[in-house]
C-alpha positions as CSV (number, residue, x, y, z in Angstrom):
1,X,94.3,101.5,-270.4
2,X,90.7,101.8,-270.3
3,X,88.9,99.0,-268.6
4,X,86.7,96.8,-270.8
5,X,83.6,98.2,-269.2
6,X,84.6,101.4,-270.4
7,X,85.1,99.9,-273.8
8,X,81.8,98.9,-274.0
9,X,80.1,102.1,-272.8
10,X,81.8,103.7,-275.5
11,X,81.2,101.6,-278.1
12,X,77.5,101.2,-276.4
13,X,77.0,105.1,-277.0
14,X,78.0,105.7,-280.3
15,X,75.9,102.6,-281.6
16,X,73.3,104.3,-280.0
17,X,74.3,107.9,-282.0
18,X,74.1,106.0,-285.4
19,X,71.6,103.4,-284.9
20,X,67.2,104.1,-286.3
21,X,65.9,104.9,-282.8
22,X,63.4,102.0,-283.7
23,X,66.1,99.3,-283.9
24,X,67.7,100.2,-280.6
25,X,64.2,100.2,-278.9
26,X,63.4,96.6,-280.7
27,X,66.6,95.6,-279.4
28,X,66.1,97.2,-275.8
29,X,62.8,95.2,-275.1
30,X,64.2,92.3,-276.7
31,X,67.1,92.1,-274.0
32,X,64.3,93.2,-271.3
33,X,62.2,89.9,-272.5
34,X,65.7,87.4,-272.1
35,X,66.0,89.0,-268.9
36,X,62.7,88.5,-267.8
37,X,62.5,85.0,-269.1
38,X,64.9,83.7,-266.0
39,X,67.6,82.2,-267.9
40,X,70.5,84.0,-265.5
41,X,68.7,82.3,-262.9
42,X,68.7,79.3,-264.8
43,X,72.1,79.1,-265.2
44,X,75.1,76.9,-263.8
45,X,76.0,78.7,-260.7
46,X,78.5,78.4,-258.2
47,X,79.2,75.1,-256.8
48,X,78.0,73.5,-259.6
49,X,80.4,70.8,-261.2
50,X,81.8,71.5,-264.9
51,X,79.9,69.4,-267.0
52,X,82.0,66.3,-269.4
53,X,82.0,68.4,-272.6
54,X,84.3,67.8,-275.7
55,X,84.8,70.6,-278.4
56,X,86.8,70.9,-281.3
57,X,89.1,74.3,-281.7
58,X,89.2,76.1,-284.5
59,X,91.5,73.5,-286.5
60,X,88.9,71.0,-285.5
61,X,90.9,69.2,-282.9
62,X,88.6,68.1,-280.0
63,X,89.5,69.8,-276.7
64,X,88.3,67.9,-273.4
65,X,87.3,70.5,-270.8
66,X,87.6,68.4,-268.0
67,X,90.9,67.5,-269.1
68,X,92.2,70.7,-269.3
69,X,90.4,71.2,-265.6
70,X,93.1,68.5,-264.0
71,X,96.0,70.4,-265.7
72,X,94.8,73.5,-263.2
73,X,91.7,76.3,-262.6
74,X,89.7,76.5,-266.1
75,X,88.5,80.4,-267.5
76,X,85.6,79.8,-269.7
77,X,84.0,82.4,-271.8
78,X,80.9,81.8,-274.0
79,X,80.5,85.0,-276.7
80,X,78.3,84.6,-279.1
81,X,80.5,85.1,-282.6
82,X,83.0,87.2,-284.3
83,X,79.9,89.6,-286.1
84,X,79.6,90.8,-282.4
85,X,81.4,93.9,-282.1
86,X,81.1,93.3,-277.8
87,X,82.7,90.1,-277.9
88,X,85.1,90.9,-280.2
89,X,86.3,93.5,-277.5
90,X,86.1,91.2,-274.7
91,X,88.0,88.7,-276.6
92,X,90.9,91.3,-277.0
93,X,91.0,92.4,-273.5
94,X,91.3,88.5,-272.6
95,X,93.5,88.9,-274.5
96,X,95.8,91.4,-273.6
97,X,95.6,89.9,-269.8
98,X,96.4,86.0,-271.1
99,X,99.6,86.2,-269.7
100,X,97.9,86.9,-266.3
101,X,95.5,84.0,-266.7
102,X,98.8,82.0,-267.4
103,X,100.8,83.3,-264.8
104,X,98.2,81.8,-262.6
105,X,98.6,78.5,-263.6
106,X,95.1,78.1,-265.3
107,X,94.1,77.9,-268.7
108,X,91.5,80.2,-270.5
109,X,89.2,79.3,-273.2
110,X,86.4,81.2,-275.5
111,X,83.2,79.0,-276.9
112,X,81.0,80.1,-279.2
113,X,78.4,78.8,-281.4
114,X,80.5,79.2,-284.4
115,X,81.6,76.4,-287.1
116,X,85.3,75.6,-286.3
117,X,86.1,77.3,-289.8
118,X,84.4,80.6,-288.4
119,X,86.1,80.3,-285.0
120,X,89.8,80.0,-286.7
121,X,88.5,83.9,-288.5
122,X,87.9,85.1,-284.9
123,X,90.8,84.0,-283.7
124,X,93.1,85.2,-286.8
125,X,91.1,88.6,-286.7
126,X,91.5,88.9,-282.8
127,X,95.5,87.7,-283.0
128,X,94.2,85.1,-279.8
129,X,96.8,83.1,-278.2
130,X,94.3,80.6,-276.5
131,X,91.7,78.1,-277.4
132,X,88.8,79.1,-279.2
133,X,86.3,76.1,-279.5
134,X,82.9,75.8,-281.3
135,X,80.1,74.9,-279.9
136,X,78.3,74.0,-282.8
137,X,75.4,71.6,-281.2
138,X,74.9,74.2,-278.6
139,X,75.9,71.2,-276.0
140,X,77.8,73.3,-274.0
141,X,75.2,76.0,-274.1
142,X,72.7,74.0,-273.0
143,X,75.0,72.4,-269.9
144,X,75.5,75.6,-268.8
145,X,71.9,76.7,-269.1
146,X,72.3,79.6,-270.8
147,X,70.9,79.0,-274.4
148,X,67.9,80.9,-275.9
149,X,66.7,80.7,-279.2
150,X,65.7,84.2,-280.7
151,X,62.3,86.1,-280.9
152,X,60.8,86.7,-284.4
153,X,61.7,90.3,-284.1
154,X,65.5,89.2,-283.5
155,X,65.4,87.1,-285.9
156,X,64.5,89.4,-288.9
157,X,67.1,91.8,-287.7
158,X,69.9,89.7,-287.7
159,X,69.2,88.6,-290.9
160,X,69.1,91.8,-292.3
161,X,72.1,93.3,-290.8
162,X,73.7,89.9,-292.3
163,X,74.3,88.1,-289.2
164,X,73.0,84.5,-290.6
165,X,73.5,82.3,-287.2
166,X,72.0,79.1,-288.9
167,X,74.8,78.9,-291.9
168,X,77.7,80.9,-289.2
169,X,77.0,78.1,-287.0
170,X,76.5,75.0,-288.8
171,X,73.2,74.1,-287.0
172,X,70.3,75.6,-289.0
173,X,68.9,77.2,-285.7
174,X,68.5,80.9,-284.7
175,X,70.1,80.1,-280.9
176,X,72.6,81.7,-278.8
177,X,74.4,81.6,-275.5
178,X,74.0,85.0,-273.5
179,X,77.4,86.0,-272.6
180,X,79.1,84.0,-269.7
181,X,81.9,83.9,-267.6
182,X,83.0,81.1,-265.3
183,X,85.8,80.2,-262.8
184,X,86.7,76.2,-262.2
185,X,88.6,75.6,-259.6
186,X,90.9,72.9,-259.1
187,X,88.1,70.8,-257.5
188,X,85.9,70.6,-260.9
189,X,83.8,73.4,-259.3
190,X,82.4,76.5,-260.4
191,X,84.0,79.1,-258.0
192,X,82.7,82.2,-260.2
193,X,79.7,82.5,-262.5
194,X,78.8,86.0,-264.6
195,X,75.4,85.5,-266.5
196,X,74.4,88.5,-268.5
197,X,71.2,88.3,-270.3
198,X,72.3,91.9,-271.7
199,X,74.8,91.1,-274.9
200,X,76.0,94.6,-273.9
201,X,77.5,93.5,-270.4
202,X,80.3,91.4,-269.7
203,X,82.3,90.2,-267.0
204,X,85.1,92.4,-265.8
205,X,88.6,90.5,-266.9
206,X,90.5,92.0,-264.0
207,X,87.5,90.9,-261.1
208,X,87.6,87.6,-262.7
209,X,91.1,87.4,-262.2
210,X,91.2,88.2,-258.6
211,X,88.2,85.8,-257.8
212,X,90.9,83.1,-259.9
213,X,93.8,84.3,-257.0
214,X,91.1,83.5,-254.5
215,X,89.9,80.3,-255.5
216,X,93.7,79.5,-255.9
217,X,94.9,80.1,-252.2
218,X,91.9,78.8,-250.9
């Protein structure tokens, strides 16, 4: 089974293939501009204590995350919606290793931006066994620090490709989360943070799992 790196190296390459040479370089410098804005930097990094937050799931239910945290270790991934074609392949690879996650004794979760409605067609179209929750007001964005609202440039693309983020998401704003991973321990603590300010990248499912066995038998 390839890893999910490898998945997105592949599917990295042939968008490249098929893509106006224009729009990738637009969407090169754009990436290069997040990056060089700080926001990884920014971030909720280790140590730092998972912030009260209360989201609903895709039926609309409101899911506590601090109360899942006392139940045992907390995986938390922000992508940023089902039109991603990235995310939609982390999500599966997640996926695939739930039972791994669960075997663990923690719990794993996926937040995006998304209205609960379009959260329940990423889960159905991703056949996920775990909580997806939307994020809406961008709260939980924002308590991680990893929100950024899009350039001009970004913004006309989206649109065009049909990626409207102020009706997908309820909120009448053109902002995302970059894509993030994080460990809680037991403690209420981050014990593993991965902040990408490339939408390409994302944390490795099977190094996040053995940074989960280490914060457990510490």
């Amino acid at each position: 089974m390839s890893s999910l790196q490898e998945q997105l190296a592949d599917y990295q390459t042939a968008f490249k293939q098929r893509a106006p040479t224009e729009r990738v370089a637009m969407m090169e410098a754009a990436t290069a501009q997040l990056r060089a804005s700080g926001i990884e930097s920014a971030a909720l990094s280790v140590g730092a204590q998972l912030p009260a937050l209360s989201l609903p799931d895709a039926s609309g239910n409101p899911v506590d995350l601090r109360a899942l945290n006392a139940a045992g270790p907390l995986v938390i991934v922000f992508y940023r919606g089902a039109w991603c074609p990235y995310c939609n392949l982390e999500l599966r690879e997640w996926q695939r290793l739930l039972s791994q996650v669960q075997a663990l004794g923690a719990t794993l979760v996926a937040i995006s931006p998304q209205t609960p409605d379009n959260s329940l067609s990423t889960s159905e179209k991703n056949a996920l066994a775990f909580p997806v929750l939307s994020d809406s007001s961008l709260a939980a964005a924002k308590a991680f620090g990893i929100m950024f609202t899009l350039s001009p440039d970004l913004v006309e693309l989206y649109a065009a490709a049909g990626n409207d983020l102020p009706r997908l998401n309820g909120n009448g704003q053109w902002a995302l989360p970059i894509p993030a991973t994080f460990v809680i321990d037991r403690a209420g603590l981050l014990s593993y943070a991965h902040v990408e300010a490339d939408y390409r990248q994302r944390a490795e499912p099977q190094a996040v799992l053995d940074q989960l066995r280490l914060a457990i038998s510490n």
